[in-house]
ROMIBA-234570 format. One record per residue (C-alpha): y, x, z; residue number from 1. Coordinates in pm, 1 decimal, m for minus. Layout:
BEGIN
(r (Y,X,Z),NUM) ...
//
This chain:
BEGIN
(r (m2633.4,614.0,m2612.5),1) (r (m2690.8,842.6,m2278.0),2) (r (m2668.3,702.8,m2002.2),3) (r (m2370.6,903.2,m1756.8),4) (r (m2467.1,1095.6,m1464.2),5) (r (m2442.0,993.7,m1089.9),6) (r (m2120.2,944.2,m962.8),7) (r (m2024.7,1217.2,m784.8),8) (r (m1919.3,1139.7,m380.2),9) (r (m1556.7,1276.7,m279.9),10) (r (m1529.2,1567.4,m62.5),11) (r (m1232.1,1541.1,70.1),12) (r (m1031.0,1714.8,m181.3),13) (r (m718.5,1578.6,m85.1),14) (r (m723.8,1490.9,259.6),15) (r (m372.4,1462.4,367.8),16) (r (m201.8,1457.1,73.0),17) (r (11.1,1165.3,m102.7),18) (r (1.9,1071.2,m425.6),19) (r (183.8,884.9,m662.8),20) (r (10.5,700.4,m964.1),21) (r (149.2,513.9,m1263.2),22) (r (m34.1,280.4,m1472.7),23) (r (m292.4,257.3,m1227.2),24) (r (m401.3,m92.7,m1273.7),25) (r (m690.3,m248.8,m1458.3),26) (r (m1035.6,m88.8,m1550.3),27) (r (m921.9,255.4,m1705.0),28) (r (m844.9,556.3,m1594.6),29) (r (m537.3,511.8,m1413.4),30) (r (m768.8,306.5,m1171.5),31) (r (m1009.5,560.8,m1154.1),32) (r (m792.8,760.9,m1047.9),33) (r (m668.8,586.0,m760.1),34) (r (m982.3,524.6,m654.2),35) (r (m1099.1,909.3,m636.0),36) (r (m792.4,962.8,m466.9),37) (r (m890.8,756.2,m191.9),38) (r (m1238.2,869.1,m157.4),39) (r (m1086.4,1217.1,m119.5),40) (r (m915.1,1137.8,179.6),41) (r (m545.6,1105.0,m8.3),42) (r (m267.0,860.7,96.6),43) (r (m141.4,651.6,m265.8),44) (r (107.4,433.2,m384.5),45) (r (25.7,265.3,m696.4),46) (r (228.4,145.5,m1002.0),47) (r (166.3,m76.2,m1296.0),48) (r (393.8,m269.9,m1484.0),49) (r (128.8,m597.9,m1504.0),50) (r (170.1,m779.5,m1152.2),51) (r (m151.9,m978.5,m1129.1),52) (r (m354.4,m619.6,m1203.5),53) (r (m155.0,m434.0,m1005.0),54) (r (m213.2,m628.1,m673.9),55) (r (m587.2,m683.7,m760.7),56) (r (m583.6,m276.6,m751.0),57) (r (m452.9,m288.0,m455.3),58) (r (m712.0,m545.7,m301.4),59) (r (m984.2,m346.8,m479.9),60) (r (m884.0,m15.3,m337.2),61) (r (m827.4,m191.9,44.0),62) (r (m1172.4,m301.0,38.7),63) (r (m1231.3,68.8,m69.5),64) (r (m1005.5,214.9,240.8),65) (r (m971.4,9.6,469.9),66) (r (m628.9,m61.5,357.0),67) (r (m416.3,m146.4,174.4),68) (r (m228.7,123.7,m103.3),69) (r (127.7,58.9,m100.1),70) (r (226.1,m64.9,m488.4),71) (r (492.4,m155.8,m696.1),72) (r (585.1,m286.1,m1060.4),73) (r (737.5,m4.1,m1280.8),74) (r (807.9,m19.0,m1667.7),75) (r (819.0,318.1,m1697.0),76) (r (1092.6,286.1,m2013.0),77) (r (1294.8,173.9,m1772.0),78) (r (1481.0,416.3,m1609.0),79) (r (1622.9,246.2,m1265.4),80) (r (1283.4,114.0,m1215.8),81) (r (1160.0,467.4,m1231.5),82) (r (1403.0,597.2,m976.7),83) (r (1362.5,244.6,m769.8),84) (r (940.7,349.9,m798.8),85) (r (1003.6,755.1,m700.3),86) (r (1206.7,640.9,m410.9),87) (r (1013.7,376.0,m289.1),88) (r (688.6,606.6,m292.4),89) (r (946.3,894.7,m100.4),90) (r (1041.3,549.4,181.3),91) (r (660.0,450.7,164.9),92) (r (489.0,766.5,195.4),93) (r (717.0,1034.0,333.2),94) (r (693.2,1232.4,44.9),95) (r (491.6,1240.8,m290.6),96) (r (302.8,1569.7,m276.1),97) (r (88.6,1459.2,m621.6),98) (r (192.0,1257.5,m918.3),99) (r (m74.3,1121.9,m1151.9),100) (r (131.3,1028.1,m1498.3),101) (r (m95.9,787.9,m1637.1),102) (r (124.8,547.4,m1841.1),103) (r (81.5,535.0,m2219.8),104) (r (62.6,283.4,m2494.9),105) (r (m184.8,344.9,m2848.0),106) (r (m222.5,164.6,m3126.8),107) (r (m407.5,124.7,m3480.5),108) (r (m130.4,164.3,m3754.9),109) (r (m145.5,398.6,m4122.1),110) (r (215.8,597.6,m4108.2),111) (r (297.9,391.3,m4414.0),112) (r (245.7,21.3,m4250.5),113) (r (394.0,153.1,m3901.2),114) (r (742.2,48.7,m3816.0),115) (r (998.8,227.9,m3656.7),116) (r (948.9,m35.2,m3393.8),117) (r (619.7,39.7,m3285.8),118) (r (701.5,427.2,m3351.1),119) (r (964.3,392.1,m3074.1),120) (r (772.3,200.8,m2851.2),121) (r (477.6,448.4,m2838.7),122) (r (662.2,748.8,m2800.8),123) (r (913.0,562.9,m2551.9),124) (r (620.4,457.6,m2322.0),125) (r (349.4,754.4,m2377.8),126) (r (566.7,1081.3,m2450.0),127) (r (957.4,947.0,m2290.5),128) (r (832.9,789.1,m1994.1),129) (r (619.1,1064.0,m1885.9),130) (r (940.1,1285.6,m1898.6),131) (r (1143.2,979.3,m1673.0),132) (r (835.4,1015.3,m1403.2),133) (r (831.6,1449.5,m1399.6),134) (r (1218.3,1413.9,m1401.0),135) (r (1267.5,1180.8,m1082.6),136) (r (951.1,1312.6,m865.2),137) (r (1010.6,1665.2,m978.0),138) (r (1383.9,1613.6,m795.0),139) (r (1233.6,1547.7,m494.2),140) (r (950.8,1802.6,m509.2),141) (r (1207.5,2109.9,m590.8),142) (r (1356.8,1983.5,m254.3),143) (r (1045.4,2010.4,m52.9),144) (r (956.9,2345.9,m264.3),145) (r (602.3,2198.2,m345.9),146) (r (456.0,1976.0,m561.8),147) (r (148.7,1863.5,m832.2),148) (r (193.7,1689.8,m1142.1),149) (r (m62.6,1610.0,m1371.3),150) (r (m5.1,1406.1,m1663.1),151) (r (m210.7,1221.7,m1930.7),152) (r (m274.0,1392.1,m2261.6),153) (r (m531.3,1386.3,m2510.5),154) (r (m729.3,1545.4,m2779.1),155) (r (m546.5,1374.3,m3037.6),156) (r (m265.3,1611.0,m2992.5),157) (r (m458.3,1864.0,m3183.9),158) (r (m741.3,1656.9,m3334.4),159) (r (m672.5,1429.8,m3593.7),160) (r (m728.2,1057.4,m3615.3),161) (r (m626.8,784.4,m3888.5),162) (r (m393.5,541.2,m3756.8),163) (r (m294.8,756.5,m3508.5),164) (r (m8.7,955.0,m3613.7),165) (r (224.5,797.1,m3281.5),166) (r (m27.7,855.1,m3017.3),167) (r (m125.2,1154.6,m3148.5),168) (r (259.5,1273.5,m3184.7),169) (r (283.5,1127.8,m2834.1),170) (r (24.5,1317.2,m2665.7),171) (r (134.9,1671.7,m2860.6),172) (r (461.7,1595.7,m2715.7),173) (r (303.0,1565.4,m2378.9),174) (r (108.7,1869.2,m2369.5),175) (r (462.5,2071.1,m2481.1),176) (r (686.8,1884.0,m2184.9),177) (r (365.6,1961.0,m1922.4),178) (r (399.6,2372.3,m2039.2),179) (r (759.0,2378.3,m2061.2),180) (r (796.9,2170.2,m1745.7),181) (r (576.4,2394.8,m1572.9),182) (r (767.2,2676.8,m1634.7),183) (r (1063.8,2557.4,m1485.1),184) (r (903.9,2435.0,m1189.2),185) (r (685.2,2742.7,m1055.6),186) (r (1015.3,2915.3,m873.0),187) (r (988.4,2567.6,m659.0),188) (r (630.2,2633.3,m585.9),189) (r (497.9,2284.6,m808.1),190) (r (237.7,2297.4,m1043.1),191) (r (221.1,2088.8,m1366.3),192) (r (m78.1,2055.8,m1592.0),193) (r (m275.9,1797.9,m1792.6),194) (r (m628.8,1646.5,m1876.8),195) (r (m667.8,1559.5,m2264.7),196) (r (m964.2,1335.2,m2248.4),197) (r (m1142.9,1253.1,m2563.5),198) (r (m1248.8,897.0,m2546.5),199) (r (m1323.3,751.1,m2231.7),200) (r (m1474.6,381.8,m2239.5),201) (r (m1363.5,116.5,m2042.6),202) (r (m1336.5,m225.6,m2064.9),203) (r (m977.6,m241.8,m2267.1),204) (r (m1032.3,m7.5,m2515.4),205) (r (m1454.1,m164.9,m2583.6),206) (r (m1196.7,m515.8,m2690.0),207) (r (m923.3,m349.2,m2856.9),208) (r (m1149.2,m119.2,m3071.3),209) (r (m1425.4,m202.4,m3310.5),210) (r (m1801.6,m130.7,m3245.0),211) (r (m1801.3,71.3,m3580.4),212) (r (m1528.9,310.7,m3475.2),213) (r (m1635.9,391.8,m3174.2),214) (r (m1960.5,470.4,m3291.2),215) (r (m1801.6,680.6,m3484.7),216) (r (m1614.4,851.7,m3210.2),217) (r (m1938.1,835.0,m2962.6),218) (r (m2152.7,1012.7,m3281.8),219) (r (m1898.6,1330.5,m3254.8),220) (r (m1928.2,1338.7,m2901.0),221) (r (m2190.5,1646.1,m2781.3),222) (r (m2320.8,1416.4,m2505.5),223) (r (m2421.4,1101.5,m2732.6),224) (r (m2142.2,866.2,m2546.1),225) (r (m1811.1,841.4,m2406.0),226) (r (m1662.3,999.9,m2052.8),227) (r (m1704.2,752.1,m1805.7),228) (r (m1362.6,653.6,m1643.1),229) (r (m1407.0,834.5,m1381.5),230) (r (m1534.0,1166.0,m1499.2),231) (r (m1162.4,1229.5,m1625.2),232) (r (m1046.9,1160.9,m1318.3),233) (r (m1267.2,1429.1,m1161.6),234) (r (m1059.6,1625.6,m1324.0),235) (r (m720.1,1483.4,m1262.7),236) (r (m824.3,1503.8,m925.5),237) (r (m911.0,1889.2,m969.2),238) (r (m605.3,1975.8,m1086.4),239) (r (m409.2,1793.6,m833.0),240) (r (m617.9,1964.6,m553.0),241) (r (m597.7,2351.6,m383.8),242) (r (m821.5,2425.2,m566.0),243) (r (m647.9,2496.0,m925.7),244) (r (m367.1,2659.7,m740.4),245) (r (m326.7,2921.6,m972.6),246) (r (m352.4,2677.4,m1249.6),247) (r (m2.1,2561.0,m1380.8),248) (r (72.9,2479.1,m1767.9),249) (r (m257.3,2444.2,m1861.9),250) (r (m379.4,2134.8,m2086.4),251) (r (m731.0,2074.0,m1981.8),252) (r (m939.5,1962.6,m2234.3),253) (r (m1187.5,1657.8,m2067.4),254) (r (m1445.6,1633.6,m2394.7),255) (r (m1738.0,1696.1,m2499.2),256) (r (m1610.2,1636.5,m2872.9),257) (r (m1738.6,1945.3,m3121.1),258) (r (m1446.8,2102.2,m3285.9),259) 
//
């Protein structure tokens, strides 16, 4: 396997701005994200809906800052938690100029073993609660008349995967609410867009995944491996930056995966 390149130092991308990020505990790219955010010179709250993680984020990114990121628990199924989160960040903050939609559930299931159960609770976390975040932040932002949204997608809404068929429904769905969304909110002067990453390794996924398959998934990859972590969040952090401002429904494809 290459190995990745350098990580790249911030540049102060987002100096002055606040962001909002959910699911941003742990090792993945949530995390990474917060952490880029910081070494642009951005102002975050974080969210997660595991306690321990989130507040060892938080530690993690004061050491980073020199302070500590305001946080706060959020099951983002949950709908008063999600307006409880939004307003917090709006009390915390002052406003939420950027919103990183991170949160999202997979799983390993053939259609014809997967329950309606798990069907539900994929789409309720990955595709549903991604609409519950844009719906409460994008409230406030058509107030302010300004905004960035960038959500969570992935290649599986056009590439297919066995075992995948709620993910990848998931993520389609995603990548249809971001352009549609967008739409809507240009008039208010907010841009919405999305990375669709490919596979990006981290700690969760190397334990809940089997060496053979992603082998597999590394062998179709043009660069010999996975995207580090925080090479998606390069681009989250692109796209949530002035510099995509003419950039708004776009699905940003964060792979080096042939077709």
């Amino acid at each position: 396997m290459r190995e990745p390149p350098p990580y790249v130092p911030g540049h102060e991308l987002l100096a002055g701005k606040t962001v909002l990020i959910t699911a941003a505990a742990g090792a993945g790219i949530g995390f990474a994200a917060a952490k880029r955010c910081v070494e642009e010179g951005a102002r975050l709250m974080i969210s997660d809906i595991h306690e321990r993680r989130l507040n060892e984020a938080a530690d993690r990114l004061a050491d980073l800052a020199g302070a500590r990121p305001a946080s706060q628990l959020c099951n983002v199924t949950d709908e008063a938690q999600v307006q409880a989160l939004v307003e917090a960040a709006v009390a915390e903050l002052g406003h939420i100029d950027v919103l990183i939609n991170n949160a999202g559930l997979g799983g390993m299931t053939p259609l014809v073993e997967m329950s309606d159960d798990e069907w539900h609770r994929v789409i309720d976390v990955s595709l549903t609660g991604t609409m519950r975040m844009m719906r409460a932040t994008l409230r406030h932002m058509i107030q302010r008349n300004a905004g960035v949204i960038v959500n969570n997608a992935s290649v599986l809404a056009w590439r297919a995967q066995a075992g995948q068929a709620h993910y990848a429904a998931a993520k389609a769905g995603v990548n249809a609410l971001t352009r549609c969304a967008a739409i809507e909110a240009a008039p208010h002067n907010i841009r919405i867009n999305a990375v669709s990453p490919s596979l990006a390794m981290h700690p969760f996924l190397a334990k809940t995944s089997s060496p053979e398959l992603l082998e597999q998934l590394m062998a179709k990859e043009a660069f010999g491996r996975a995207a580090e972590p925080w090479e998606v969040a390069n681009t989250m952090v692109f796209l949530a930056s002035d510099y995509s401002s003419y950039m708004t429904g776009e699905v940003v494809s964060v792979s080096s995966q042939r077709a």
